[in-house]
TORPA-4810 file (N, C-alpha, C, O; in nm, 3 decimals):
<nodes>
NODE_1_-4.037_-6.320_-19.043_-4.002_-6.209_-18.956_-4.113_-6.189_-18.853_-4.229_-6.187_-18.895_X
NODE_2_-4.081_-6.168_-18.678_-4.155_-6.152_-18.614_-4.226_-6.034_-18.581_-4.336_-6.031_-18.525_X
NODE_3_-4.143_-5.914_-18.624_-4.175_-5.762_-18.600_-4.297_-5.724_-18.633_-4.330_-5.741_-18.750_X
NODE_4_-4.369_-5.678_-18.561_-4.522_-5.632_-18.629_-4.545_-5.484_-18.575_-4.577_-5.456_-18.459_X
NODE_5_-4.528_-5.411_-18.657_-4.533_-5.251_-18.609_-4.702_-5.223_-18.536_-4.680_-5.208_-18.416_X
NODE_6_-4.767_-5.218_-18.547_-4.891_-5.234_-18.450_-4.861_-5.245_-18.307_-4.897_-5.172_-18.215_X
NODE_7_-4.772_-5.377_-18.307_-4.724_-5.442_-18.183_-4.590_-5.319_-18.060_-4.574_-5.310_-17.938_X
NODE_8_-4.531_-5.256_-18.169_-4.444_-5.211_-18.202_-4.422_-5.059_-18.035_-4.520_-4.991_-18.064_X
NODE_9_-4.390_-5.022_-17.968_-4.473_-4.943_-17.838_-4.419_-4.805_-17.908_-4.510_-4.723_-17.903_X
NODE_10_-4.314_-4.757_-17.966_-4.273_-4.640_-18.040_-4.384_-4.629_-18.124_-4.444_-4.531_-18.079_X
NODE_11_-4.428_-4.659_-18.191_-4.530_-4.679_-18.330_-4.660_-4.640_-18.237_-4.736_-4.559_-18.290_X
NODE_12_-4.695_-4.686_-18.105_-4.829_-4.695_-18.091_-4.850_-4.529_-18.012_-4.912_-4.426_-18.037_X
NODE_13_-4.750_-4.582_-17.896_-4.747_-4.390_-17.865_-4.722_-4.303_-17.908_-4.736_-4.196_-17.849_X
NODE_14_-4.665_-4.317_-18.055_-4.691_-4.179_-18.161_-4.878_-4.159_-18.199_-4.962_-4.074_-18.169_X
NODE_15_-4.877_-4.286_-18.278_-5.019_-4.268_-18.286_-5.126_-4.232_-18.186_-5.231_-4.195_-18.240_X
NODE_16_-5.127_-4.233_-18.062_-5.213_-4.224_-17.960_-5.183_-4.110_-17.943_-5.282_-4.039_-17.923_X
NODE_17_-5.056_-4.041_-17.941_-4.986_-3.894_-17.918_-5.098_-3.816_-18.002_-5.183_-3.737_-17.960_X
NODE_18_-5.067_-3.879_-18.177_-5.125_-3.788_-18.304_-5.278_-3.810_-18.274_-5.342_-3.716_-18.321_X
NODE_19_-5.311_-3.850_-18.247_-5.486_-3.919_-18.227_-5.486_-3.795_-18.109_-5.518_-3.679_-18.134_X
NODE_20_-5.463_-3.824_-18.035_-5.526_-3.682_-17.886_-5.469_-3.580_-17.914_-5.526_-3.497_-17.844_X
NODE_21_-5.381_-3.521_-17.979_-5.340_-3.399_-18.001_-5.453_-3.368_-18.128_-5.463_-3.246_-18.131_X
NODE_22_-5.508_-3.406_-18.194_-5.571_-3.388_-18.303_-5.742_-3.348_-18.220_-5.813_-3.248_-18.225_X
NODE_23_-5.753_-3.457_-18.163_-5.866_-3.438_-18.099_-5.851_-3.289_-18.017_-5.929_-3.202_-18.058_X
NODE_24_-5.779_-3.257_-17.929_-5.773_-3.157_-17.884_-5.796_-3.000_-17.963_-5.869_-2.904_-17.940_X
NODE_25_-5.673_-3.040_-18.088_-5.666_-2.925_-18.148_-5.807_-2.862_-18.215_-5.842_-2.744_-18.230_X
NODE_26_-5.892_-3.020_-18.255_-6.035_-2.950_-18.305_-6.096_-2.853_-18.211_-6.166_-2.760_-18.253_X
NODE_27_-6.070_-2.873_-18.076_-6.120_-2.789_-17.932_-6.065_-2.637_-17.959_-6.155_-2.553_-17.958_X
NODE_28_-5.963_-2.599_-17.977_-5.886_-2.481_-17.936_-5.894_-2.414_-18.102_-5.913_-2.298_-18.139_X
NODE_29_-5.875_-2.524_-18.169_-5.936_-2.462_-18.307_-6.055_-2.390_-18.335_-6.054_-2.290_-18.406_X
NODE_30_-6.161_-2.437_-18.281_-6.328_-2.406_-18.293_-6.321_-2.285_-18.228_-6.371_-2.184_-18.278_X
NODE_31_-6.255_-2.285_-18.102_-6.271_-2.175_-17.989_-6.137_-2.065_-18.060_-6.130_-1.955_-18.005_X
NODE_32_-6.078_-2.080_-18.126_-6.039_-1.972_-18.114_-5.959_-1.962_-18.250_-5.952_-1.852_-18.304_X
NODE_33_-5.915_-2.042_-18.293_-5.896_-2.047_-18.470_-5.716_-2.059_-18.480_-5.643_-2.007_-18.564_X
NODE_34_-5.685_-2.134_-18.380_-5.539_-2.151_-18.340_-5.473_-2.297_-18.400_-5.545_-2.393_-18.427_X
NODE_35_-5.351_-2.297_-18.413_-5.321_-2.406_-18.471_-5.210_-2.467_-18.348_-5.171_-2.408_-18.247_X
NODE_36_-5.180_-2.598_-18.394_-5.080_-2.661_-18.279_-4.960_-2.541_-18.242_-4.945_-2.488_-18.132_X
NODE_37_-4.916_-2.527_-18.309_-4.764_-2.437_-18.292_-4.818_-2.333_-18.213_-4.761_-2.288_-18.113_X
NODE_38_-4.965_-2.282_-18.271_-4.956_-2.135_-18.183_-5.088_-2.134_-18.025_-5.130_-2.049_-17.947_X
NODE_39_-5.109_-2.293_-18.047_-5.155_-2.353_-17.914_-5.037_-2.339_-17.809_-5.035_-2.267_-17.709_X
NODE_40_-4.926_-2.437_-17.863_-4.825_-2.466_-17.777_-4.740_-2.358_-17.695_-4.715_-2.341_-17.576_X
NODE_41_-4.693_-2.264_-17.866_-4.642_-2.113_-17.793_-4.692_-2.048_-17.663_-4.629_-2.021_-17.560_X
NODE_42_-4.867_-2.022_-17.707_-4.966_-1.996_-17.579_-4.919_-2.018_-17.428_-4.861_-1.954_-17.341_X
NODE_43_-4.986_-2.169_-17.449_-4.947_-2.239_-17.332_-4.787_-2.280_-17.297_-4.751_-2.346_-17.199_X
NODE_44_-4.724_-2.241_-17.371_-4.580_-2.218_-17.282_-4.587_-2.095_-17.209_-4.571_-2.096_-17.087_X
NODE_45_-4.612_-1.971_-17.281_-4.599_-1.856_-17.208_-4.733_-1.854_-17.088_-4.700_-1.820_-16.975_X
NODE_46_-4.807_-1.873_-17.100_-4.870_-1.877_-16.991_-4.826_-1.989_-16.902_-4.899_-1.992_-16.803_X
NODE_47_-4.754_-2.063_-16.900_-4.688_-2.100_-16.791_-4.565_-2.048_-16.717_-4.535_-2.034_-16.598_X
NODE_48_-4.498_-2.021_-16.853_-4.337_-1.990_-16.797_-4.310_-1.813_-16.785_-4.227_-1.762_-16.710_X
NODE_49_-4.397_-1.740_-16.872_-4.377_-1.624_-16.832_-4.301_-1.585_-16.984_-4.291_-1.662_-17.079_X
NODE_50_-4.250_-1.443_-16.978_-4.152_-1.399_-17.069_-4.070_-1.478_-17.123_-4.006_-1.525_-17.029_X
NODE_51_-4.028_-1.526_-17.229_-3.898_-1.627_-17.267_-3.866_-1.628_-17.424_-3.927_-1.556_-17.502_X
NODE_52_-3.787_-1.696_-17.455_-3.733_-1.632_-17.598_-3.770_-1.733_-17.661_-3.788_-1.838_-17.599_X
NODE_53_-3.793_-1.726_-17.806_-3.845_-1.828_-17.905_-3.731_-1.970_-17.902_-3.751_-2.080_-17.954_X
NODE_54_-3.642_-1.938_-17.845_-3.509_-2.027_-17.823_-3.562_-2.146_-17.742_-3.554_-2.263_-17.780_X
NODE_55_-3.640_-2.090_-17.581_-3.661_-2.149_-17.494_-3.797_-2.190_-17.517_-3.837_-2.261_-17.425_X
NODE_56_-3.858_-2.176_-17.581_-4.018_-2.211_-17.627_-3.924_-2.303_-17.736_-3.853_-2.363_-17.656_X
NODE_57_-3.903_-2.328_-17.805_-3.814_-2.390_-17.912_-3.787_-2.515_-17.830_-3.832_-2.624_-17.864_X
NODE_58_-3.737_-2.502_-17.758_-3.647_-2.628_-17.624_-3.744_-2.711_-17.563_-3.724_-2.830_-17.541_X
NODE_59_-3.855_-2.647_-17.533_-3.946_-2.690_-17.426_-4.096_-2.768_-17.548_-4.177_-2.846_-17.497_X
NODE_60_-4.103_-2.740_-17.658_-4.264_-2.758_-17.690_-4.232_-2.858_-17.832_-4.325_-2.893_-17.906_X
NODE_61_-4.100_-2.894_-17.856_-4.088_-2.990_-17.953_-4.131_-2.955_-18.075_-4.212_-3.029_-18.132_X
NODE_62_-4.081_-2.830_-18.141_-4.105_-2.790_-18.267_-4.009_-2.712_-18.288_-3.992_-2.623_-18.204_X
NODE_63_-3.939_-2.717_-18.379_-3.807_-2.603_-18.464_-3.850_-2.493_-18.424_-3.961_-2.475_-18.374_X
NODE_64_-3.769_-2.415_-18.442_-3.765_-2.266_-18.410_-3.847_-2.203_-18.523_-3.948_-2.132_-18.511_X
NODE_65_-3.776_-2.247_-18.650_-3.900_-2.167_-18.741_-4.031_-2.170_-18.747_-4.113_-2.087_-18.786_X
NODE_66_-4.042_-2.293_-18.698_-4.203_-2.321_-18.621_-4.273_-2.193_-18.569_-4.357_-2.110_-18.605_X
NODE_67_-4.185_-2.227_-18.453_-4.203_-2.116_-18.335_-4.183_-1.959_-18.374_-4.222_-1.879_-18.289_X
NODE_68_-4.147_-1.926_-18.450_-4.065_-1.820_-18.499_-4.251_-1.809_-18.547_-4.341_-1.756_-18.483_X
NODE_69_-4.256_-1.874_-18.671_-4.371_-1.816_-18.724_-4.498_-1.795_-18.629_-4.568_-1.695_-18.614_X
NODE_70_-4.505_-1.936_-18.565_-4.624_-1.889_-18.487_-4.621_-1.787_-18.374_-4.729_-1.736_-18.344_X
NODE_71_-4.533_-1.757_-18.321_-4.526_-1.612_-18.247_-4.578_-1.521_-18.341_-4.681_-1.460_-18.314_X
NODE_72_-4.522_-1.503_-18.444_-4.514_-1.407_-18.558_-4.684_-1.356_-18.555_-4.729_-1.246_-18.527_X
NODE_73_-4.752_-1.477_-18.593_-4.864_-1.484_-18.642_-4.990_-1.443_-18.486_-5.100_-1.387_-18.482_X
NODE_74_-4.910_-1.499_-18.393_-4.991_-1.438_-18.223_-4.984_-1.286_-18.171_-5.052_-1.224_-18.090_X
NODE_75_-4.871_-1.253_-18.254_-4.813_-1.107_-18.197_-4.939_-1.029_-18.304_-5.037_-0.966_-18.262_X
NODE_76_-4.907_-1.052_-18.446_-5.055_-0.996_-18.524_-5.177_-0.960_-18.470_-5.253_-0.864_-18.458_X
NODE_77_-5.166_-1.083_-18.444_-5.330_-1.101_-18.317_-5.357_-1.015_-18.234_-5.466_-0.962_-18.217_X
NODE_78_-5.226_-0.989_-18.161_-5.247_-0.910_-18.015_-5.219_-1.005_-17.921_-5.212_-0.947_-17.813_X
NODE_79_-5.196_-1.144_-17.906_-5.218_-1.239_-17.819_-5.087_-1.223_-17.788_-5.104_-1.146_-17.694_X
NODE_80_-4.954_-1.239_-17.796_-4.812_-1.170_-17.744_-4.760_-1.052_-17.781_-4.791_-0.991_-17.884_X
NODE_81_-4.695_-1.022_-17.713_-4.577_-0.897_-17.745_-4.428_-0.915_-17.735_-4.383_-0.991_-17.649_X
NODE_82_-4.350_-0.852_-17.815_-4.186_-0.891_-17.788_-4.124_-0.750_-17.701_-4.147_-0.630_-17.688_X
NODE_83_-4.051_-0.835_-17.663_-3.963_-0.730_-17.546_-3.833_-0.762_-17.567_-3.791_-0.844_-17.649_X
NODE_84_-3.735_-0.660_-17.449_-3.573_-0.689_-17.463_-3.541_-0.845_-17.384_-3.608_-0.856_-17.281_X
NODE_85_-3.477_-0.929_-17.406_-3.453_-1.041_-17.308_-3.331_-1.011_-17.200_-3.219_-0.960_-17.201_X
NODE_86_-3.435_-1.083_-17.091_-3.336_-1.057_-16.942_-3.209_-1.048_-16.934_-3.151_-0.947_-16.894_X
NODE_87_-3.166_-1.126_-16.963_-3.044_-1.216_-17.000_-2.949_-1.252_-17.083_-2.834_-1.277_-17.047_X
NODE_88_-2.990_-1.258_-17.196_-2.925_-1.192_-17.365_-2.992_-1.107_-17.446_-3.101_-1.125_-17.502_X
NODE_89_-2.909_-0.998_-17.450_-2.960_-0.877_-17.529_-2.947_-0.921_-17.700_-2.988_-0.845_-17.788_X
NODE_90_-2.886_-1.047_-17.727_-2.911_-1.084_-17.895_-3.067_-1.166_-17.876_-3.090_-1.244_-17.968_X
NODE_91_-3.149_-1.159_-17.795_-3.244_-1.269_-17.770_-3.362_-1.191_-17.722_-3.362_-1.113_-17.627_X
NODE_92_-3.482_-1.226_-17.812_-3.594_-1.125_-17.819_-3.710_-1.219_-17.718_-3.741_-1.337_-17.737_X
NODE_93_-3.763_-1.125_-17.604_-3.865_-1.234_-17.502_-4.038_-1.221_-17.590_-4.082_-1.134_-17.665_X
NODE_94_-4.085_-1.316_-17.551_-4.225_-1.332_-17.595_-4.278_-1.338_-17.436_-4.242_-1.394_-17.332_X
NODE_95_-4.387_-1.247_-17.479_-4.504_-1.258_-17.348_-4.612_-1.261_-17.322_-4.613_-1.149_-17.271_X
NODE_96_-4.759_-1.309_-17.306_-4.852_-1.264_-17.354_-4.940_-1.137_-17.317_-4.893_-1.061_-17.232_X
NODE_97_-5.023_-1.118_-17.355_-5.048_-0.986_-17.413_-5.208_-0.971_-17.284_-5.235_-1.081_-17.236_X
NODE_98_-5.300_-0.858_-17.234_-5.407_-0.903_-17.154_-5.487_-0.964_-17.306_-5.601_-0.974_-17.260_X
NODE_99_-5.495_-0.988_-17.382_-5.603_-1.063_-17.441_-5.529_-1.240_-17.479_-5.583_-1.348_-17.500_X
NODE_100_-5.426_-1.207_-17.473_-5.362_-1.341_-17.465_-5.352_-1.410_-17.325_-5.347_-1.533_-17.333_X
NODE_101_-5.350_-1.385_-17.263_-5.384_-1.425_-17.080_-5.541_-1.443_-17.084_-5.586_-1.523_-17.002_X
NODE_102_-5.629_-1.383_-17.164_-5.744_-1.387_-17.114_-5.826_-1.504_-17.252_-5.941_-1.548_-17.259_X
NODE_103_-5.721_-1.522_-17.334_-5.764_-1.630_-17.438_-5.723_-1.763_-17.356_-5.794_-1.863_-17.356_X
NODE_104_-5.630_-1.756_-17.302_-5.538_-1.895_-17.209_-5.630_-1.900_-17.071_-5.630_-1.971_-16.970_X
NODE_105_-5.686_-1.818_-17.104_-5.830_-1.870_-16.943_-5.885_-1.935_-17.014_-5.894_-2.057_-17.002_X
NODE_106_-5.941_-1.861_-17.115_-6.082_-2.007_-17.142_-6.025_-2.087_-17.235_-6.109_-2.156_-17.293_X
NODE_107_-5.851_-2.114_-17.292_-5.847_-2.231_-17.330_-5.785_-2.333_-17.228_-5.770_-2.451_-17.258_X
NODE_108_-5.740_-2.272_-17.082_-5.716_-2.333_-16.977_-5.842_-2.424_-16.931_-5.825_-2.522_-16.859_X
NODE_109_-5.959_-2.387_-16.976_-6.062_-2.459_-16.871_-6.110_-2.576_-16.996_-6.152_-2.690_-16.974_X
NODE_110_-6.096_-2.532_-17.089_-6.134_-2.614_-17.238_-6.004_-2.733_-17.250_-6.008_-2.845_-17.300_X
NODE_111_-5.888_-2.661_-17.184_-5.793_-2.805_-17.145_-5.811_-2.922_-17.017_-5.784_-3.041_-17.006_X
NODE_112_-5.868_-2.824_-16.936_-5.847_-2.888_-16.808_-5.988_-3.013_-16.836_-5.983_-3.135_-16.820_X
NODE_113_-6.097_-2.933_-16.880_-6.232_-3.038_-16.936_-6.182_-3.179_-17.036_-6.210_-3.299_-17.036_X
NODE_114_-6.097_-3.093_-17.111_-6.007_-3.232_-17.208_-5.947_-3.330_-17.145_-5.934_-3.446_-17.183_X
NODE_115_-5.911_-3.281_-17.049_-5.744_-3.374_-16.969_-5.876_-3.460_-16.909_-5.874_-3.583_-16.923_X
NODE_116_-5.983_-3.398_-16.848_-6.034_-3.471_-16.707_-6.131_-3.594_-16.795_-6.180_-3.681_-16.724_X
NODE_117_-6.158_-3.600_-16.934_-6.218_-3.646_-17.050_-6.141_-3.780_-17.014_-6.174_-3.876_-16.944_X
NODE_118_-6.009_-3.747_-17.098_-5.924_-3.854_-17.089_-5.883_-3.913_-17.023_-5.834_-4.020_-17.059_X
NODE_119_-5.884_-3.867_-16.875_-5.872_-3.995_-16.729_-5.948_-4.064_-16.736_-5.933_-4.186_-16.741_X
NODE_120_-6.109_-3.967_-16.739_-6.253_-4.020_-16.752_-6.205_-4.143_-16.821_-6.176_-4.228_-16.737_X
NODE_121_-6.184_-4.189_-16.956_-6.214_-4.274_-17.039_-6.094_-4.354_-16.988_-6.119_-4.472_-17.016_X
NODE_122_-5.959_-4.346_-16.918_-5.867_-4.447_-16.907_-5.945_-4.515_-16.757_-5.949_-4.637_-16.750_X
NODE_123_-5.997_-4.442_-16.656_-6.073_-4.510_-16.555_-5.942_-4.514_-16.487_-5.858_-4.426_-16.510_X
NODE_124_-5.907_-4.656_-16.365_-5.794_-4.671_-16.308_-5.657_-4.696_-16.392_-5.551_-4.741_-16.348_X
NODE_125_-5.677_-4.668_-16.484_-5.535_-4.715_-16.591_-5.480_-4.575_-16.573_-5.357_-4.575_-16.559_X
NODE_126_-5.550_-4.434_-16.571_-5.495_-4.294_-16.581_-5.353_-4.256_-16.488_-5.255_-4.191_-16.525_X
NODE_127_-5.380_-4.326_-16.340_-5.270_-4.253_-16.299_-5.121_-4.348_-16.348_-5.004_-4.312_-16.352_X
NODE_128_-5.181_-4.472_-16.378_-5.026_-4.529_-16.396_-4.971_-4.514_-16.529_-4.856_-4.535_-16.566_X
NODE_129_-5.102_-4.463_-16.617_-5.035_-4.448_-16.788_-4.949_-4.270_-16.725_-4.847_-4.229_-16.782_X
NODE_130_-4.992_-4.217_-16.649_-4.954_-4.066_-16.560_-4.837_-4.119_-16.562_-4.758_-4.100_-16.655_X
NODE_131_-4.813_-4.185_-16.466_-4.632_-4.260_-16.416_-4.583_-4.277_-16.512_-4.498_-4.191_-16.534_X
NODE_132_-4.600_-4.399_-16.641_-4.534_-4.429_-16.696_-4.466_-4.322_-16.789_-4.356_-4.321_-16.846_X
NODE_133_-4.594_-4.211_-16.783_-4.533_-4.129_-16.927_-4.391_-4.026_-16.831_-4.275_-4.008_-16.867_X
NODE_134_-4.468_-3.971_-16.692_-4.340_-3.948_-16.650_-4.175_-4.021_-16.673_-4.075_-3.954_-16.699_X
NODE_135_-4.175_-4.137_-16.659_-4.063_-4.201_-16.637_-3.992_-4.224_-16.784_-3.870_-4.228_-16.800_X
NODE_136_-4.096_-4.239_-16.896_-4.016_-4.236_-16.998_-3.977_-4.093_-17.062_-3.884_-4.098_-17.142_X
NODE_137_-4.027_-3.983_-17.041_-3.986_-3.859_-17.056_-3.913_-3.798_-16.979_-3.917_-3.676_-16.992_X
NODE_138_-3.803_-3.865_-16.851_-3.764_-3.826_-16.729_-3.662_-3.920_-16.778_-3.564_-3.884_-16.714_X
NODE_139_-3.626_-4.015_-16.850_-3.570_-4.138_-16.873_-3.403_-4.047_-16.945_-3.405_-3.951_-17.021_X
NODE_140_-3.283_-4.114_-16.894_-3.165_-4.039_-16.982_-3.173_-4.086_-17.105_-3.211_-4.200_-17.130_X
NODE_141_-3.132_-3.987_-17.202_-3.101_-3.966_-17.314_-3.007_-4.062_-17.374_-2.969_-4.048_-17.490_X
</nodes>
């Protein structure tokens, strides 16, 4: 048999995925005692604004109960708050909170130092591994 999972490009960009998300998370972990789910929640709402655990659900690649809990566990914090949703009144919005906007500053600059890490180390390979990942995440279903 010729198959050699090593070789394998599904197999390798998981691992490279799990390898830098890990690395990262030790970052946002140290700084602030957060875990992936309630990294991701974060940084969805500080991008997108108000939105329902539905649409954070859709967008950050983790089940809802995921998401469900780690809101749960940010709202404790103080880092979000729930509100009525725009748009469906069966659908509860998440938003963040001023200490949750002001935690997503300094884990904004603790990302942006990460990201600029990892070009650093790809050198001229960064913008086209950039492209490629566009095109396969842009790619139909």
């Amino acid at each position: 048999m010729t198959f050699h999972l090593d070789q394998f490009l599904p197999y390798r960009l998981s691992v490279a995925a799990a390898q830098t998300s890990r690395r990262f998370a030790a970052l946002y972990e140290a700084e602030a005692g957060l875990t992936i789910p309630e990294w991701r929640v974060l940084a969805h709402l500080a991008h997108s604004g108000a939105v329902s655990v539905r649409d954070i659900h859709a967008r950050v690649n983790l089940d809802k109960s995921v998401v469900s809990r780690a809101a749960s566990r940010l709202e404790g914090a103080g880092m979000v708050c729930k509100s009525g949703h725009d748009r469906d009144r069966r659908l509860v919005a998440l938003q963040l909170t001023r200490d949750g906007r002001a935690l997503m500053e300094r884990l904004g600059r603790i990302a942006d130092a990460f990201q600029a890490e990892l070009l650093a180390d790809l050198g001229e390979d960064g913008p086209r591994l950039q492209a490629a990942l566009e095109r396969l995440i842009d790619a139909p279903r």
